[in-house]
C-alpha positions in Angstrom: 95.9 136.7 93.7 98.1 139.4 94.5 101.2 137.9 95.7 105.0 138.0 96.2 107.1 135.8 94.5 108.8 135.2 98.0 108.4 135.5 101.7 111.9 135.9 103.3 112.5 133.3 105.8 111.9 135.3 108.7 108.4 136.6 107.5 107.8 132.7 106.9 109.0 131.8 110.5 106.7 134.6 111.8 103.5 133.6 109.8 104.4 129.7 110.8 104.8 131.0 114.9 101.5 132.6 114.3 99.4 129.8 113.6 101.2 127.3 115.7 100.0 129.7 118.7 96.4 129.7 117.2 96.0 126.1 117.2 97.7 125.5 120.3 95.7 128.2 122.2 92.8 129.2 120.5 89.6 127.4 119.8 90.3 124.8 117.0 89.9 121.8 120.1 86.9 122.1 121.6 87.7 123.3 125.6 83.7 123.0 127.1 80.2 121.2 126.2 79.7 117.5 124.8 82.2 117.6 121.9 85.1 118.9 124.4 88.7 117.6 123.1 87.3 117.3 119.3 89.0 119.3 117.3 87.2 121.5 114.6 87.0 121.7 110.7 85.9 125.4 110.7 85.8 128.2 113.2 83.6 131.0 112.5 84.7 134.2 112.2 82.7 134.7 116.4 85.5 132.7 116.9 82.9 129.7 117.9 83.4 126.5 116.5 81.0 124.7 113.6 81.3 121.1 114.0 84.1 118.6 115.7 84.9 116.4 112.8 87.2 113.0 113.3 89.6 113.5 110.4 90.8 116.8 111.6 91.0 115.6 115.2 93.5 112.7 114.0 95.1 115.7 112.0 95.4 117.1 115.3 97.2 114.0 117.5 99.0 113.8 114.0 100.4 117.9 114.7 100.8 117.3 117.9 102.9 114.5 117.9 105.4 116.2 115.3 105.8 119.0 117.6 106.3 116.8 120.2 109.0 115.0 117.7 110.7 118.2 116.7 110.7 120.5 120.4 109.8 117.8 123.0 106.8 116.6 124.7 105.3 119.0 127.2 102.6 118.2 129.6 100.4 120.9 127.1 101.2 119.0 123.8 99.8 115.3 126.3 97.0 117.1 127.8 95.4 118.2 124.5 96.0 114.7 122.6 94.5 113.0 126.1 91.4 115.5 125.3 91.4 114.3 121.7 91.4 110.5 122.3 88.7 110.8 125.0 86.7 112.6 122.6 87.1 109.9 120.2 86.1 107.4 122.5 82.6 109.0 122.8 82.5 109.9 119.1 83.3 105.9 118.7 80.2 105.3 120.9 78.0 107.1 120.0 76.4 105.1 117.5 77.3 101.8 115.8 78.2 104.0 112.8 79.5 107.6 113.8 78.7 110.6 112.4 81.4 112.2 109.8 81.1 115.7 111.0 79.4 116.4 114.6 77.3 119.9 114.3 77.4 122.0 117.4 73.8 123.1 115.9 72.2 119.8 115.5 69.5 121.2 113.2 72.5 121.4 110.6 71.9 119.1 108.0 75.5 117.5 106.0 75.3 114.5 103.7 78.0 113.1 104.9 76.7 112.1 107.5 75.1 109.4 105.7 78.7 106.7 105.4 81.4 106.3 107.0 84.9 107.1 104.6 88.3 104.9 104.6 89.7 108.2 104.6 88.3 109.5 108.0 88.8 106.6 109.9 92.6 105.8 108.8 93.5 109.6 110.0 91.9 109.0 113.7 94.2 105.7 113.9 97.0 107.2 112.1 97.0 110.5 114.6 96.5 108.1 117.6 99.5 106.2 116.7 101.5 109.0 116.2 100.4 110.0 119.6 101.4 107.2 121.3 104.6 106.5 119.4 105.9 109.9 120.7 104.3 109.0 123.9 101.8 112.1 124.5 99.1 108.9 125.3 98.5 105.8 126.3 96.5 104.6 123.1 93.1 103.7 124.1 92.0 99.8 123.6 88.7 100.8 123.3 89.3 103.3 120.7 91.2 101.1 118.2 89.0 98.5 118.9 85.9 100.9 117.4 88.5 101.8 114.8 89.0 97.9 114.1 85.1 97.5 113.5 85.3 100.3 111.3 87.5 99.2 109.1 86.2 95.7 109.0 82.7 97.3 107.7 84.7 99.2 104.8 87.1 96.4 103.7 85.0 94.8 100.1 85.2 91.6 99.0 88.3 92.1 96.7 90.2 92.7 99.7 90.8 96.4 99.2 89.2 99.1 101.7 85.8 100.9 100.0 86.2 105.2 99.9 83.1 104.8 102.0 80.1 103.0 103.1 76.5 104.1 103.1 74.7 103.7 106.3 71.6 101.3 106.2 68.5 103.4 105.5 70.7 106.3 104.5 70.2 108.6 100.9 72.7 107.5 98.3 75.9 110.0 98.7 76.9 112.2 95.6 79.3 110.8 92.9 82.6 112.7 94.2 86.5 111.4 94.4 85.8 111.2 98.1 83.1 108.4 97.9 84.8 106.7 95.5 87.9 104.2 95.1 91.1 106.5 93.6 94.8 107.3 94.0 93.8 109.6 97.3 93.3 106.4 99.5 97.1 106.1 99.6 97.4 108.5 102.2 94.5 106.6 104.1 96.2 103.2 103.7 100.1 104.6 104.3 98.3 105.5 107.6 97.0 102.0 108.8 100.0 100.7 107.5 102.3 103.0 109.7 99.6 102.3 112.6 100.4 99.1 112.9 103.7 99.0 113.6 102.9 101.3 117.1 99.8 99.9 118.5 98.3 96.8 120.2 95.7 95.0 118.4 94.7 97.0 114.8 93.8 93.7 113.1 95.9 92.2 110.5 93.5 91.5 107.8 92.9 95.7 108.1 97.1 96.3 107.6 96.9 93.2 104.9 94.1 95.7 103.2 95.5 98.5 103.6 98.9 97.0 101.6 96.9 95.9 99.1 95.1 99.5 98.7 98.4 101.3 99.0 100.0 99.0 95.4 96.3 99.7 94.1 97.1 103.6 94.9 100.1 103.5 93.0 98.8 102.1 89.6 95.2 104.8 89.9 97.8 107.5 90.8 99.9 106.6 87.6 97.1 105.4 85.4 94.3 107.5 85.8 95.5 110.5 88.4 93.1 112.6 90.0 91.8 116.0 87.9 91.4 117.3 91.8 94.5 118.8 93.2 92.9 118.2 96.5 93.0 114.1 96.0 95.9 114.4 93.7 98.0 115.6 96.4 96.8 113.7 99.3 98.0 110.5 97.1 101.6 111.8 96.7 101.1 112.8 100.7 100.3 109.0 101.1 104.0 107.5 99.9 106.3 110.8 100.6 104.9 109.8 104.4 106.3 105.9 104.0 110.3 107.0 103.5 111.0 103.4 104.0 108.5 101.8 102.4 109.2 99.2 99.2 106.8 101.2 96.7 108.5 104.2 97.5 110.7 104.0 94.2 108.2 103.2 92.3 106.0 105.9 93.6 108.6 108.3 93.5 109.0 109.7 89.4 104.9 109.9 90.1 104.9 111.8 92.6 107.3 114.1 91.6 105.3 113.9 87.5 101.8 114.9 89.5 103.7 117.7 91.3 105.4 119.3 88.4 101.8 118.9 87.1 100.8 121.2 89.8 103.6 123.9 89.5 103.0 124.3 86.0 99.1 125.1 85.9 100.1 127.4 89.2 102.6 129.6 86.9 100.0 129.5 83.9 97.0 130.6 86.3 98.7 132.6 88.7 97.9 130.5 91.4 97.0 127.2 93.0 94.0 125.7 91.0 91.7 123.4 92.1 91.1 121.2 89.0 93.9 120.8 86.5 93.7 120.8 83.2 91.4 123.6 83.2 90.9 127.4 81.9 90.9 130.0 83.9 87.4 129.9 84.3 86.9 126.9 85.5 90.2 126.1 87.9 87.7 126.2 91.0 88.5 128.1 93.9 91.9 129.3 95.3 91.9 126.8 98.2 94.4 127.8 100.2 94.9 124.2 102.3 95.8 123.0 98.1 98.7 125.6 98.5 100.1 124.1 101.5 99.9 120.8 100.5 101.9 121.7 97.3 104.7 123.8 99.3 104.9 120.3 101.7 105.1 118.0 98.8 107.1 120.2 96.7 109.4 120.4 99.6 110.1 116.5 100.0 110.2 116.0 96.4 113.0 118.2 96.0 114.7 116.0 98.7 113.8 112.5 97.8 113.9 113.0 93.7 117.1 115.9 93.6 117.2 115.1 90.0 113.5 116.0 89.3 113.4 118.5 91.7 111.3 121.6 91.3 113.3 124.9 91.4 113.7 127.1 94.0 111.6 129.8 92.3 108.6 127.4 92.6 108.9 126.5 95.9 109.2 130.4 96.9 106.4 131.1 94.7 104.2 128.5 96.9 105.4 129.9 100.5 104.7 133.5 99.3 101.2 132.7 98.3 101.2 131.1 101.6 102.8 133.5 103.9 100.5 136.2 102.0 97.0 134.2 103.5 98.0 133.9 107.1 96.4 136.9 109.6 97.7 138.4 112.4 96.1 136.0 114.8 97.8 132.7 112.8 94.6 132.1 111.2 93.7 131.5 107.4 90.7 130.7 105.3 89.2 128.0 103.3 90.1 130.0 99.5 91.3 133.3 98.8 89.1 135.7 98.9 86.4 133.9 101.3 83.5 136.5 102.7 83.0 136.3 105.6 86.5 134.8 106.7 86.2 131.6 108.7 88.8 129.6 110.0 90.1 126.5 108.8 91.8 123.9 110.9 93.1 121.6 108.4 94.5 124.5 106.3 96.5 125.9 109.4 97.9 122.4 110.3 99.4 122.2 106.7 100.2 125.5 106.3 102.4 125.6 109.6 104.6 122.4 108.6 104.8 123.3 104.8 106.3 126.7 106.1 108.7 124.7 108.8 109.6 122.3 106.0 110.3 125.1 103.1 112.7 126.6 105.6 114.9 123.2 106.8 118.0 124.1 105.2 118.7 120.1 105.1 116.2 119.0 103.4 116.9 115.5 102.9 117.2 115.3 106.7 113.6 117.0 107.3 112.3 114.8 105.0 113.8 111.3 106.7 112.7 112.7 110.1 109.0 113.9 109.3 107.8 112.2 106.5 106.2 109.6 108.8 104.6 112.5 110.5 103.5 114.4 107.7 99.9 115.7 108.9 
């Protein structure tokens, strides 16, 4: 990857304007047809959307309500988190069990359509109730009463919420960190957790298990952490986003260990990998949403743990190899070097708050304000 070791401030601001436009205006949430108000994982290069998918349409509320939080709420920011919860209400009831990702071409075949993750699930309530707390909606009783059921279907018999459950009939789903138990679900429980303090009704025995899966988080993330940057990161993402939670402490000198894992292997490879502890031939791809969630974390590290913080040099390093993926139209791919380019949602969301947060001067003050809205 050819990058620069830094992207001034005002390059930064420009990249971050860019994509805030693009997923404000441009065709991440659905506008027309069934799926209308879903927001998508991928947008093809036509500019046409590939599937609405729940996790990135809680992202969405998620975004929307820490724009709201930081510029104000505008009747634009409500009317597209209205057009997200309706779609979740129809996604919701569609079928008992709802499909992961929704294909606009239903001749698309996708395993995961076969369960139902922890993961997914936590986002749309999380997003919701982000929504609402910032009130861009009036959360839907209908909608976290599907979510409730949800969760109830994914909670095991040790109290602690399943990665996923197969639907009845379904194939077996591959052996991957998402469809099992690890330190990723953190981010997943921090979210039912924070849910519950906003709206009406999510079930206590669902916030009791998501507790419980949140301290098991903590000892995975410490005992046997994630090879995956992806999963790796999203468990740090799960405690930087409860600033006030009692595990926080504990969780910090982790999280801040698992980042500093992260930094160093970037410096050694030249850029984000996807697996630690690996050669150069076999860090996976350069996925660029990895490099915005380690600019975000690294960020709020260096805020909440000043004496392990990373240096500047390392945080500059991750905005430049940021900055340097964004196009002219706010968009960015799934990894460096994609062909043909697509357009991923989820990567723009993070990219466009790790580039807000590496530019706070006050960090410590970003990081108290927007950790509960971390997307």
């Amino acid at each position: 990857m050819n990058h620069p070791e830094a992207a001034t401030s005002a390059v930064a601001a420009g990249a971050a304007g860019r994509i805030a436009g693009w997923l404000r205006d441009g065709p991440a949430q659905l506008a027309t047809g069934p799926q209308r108000g879903g927001v998508a994982g991928v947008v093809g290069a036509d500019g046409v959307a590939e599937y609405a998918y729940a996790e990135i349409t809680g992202y969405y509320l998620q975004w929307l309500a820490w724009h709201a939080a930081r510029d104000g709420v505008s009747a634009a920011l409500a009317t597209r988190a209205d057009a997200a919860q309706q779609w979740l209400a129809r996604w919701l009831a569609a079928a008992p069990l709802p499909g992961t990702r929704v294909h606009l071409d239903p001749g698309v075949g996708d395993w995961r359509n076969d369960a139902v993750f922890f993961f997914d699930v936590a986002m749309v309530l999380r997003g919701l109730a982000s929504a609402a707390r910032q009130g861009l909606v009036a959360p839907s009783a209908a909608v976290i009463d599907g979510v409730n059921g949800l969760l109830a279907s994914l909670r095991a018999q040790d109290g602690l919420f399943d990665a996923c459950i197969v639907k009845p009939g379904a194939s077996p789903v591959p052996d991957r960190w998402s469809t099992r138990r690890g330190a990723f679900l953190a981010k997943a429980a921090a979210g039912v957790i924070d849910a519950a303090k906003v709206l009406p009704g999510v079930a206590a025995t669902a916030t009791q298990a998501a507790e419980d899966t949140l301290a098991a988080s903590l000892r995975w993330f410490d005992e046997q952490p994630h090879r995956e940057v992806h999963p790796l990161l999203y468990a740090a993402e799960g405690f930087l986003s409860l600033p006030r939670h009692p595990l926080l402490p504990s969780a910090l000198p982790v999280v801040a260990r698992a980042f500093n894992d992260v930094l160093v292997e970037t410096r050694v490879q030249g850029r984000v990998p996807e697996f630690l502890r690996a050669g150069a031939a076999d860090a996976g791809a350069a996925r660029v949403d990895i490099v915005a969630q380690a600019l975000r974390v690294g960020v709020l590290v260096a805020a909440q743990v000043p004496r392990e913080a990373p240096d500047r040099a390392g945080i500059d390093l991750l905005r430049g190899m940021l900055v340097e993926q964004v196009s002219a139209q706010g968009t960015l791919p799934f990894a460096v070097g994609a062909a043909p380019r697509r357009h991923n949602v989820w990567a723009a969301m993070f990219a466009e708050q790790a580039l807000a947060f590496a530019d706070e001067g006050d960090l410590a003050q970003r990081a108290g304000r927007d950790a509960p809205l971390l997307v």
